[in-house]
N, C-alpha and C positions, 0 to 999 in steps of 0.2 A: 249260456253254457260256454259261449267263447270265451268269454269273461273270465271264467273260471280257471277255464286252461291255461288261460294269458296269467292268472296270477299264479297258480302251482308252477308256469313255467318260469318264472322270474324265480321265484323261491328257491327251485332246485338248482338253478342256473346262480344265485347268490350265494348261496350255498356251498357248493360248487369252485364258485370264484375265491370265497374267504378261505377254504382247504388250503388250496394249490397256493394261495398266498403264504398264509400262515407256515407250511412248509416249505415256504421258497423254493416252489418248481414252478420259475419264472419264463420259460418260455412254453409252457401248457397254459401259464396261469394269463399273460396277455391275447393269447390265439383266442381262448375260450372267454376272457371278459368282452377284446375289440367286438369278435363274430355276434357274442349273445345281446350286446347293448345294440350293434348296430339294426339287427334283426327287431330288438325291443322296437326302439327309435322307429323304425319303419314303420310297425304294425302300432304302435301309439300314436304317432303323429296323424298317421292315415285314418284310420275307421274311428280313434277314441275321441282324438283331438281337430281336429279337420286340421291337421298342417299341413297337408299335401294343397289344399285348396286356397289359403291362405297366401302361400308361395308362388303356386299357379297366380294369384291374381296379383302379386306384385311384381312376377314378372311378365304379364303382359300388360299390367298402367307403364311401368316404367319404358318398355323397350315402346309402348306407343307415344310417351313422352319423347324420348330421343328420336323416335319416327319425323313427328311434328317437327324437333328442332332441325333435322333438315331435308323435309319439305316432301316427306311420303306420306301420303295420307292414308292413316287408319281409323280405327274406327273399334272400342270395348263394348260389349256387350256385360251392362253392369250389372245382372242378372243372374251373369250367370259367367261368376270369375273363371280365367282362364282361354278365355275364350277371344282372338283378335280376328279382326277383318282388316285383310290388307288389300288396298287398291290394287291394280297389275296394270301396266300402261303400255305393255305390248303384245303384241296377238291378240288376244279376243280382249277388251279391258272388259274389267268390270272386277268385283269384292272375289277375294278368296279369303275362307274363312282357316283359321289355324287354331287347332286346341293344344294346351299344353299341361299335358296330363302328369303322369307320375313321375314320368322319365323327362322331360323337361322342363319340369318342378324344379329338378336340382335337387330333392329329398333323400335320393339317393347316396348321392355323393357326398352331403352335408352330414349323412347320418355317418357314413363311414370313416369321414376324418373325426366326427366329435370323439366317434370312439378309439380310433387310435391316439388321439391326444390324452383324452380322462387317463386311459391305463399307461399311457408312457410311462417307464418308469425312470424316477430320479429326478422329475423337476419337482421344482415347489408351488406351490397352489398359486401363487401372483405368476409365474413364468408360464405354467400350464393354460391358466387363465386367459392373459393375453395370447398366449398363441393362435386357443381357440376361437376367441373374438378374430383375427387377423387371418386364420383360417378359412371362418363361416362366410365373414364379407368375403374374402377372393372370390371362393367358389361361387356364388351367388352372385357377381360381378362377372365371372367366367362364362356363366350361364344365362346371363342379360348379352355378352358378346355373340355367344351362339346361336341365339335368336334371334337377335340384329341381325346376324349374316344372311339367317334363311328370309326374313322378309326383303333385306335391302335385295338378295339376288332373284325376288320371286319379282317383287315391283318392276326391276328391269329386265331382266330378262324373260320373264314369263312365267306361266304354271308348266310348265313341261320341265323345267330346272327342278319342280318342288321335290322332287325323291332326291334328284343328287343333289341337291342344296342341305335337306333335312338329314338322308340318312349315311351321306358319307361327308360334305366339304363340313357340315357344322359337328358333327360328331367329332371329325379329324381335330378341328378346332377344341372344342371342347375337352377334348382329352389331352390336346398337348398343353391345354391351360392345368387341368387335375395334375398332367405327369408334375408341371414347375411347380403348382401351388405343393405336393406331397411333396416332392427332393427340397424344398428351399423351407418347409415347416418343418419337416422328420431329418431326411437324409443329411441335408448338409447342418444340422443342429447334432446331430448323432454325431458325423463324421469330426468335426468341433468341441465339442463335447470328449471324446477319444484322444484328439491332438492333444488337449488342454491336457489331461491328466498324465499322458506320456512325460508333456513337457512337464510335469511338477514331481511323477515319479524320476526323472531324470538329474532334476534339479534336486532333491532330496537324497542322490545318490551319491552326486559332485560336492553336497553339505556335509554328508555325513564320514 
């Protein structure tokens, strides 16, 4: 029955989107395609396609790769992706385990820039293209730094750092990589974009 809804809701919701196109009511017609694909994306990737787990578990081989390169030892649980064991070398040692679930998956934020880049409007399919590639890796790289942080400060400092490591110094991080990865894909491509044509309606004015 989910199923079913997921697909009448795509439908109404494409729908929907072709209208507002087709009429060029361009700032309804991006709110309601970015919000509906990213919401898709979420709920496709997670329960249809397992991408949430998939993500999970490459970001925890990777950040336990750069762990090893220097010289904290973890430890994946290949059973069952997503899941790291990080040594702790102070205060009581021994494994603390970390799961990285939805939220730092990176699923979220990867769903939201796909869809603000698909409906941008005014690039061309190679410009749009690359961007999104150049996009997906950032964030996904933003999201391998955020995780870094929280084991390199849990290994040294302890399990007592683990909440303000996890839910404010790595978050803080994490967002101020999202805010640059959005202004330097969208803003300053907009803002660029804007200059150019000023300068060529200006120049067309001095020609004519």
């Amino acid at each position: 029955m989910s199923l079913v809804w997921f697909v009448l809701g795509v439908g109404a919701w494409g729908a929907l989107v072709l209208f507002l196109r087709a009429y060029r009511i361009w700032l309804p017609y991006y709110i309601i395609a970015t919000v509906g694909l990213a919401y898709g994306l979420i709920l496709l990737a997670g329960p249809f396609l397992g991408l949430e787990m998939t993500l999970a578990h490459s970001v925890a081989w990777t950040v336990h790769v750069l762990c090893e390169s220097i010289g904290i030892p973890t430890r994946i649980f290949r059973g069952a992706p997503g899941v790291l064991l990080v040594l702790v070398i102070e205060q009581d040692v021994g494994w603390t385990m970390l799961r990285i679930g939805v939220e730092s998956s990176g699923l979220l934020e990867l769903s939201v820039l796909a869809s603000l880049l698909v409906f941008y409007p005014g690039w061309s399919l190679p410009r749009r293209t690359w961007y999104l590639t150049l996009g997906l890796v950032a964030t996904w790289a933003a999201n391998i730094v955020r995780v870094l942080l929280i084991v390199v400060i849990l290994h040294y400092m302890g399990k007592s750092w683990l909440v303000l490591a996890h839910t404010y110094l790595g978050k803080l991080v994490f967002f101020a990589c999202i805010v640059a990865i959005f202004w330097w894909l969208i803003t300053r491509v907009s803002i660029d974009d804007v200059y150019q044509r000023q300068q060529e309606a200006l120049q067309m004015r001095r020609t004519s």
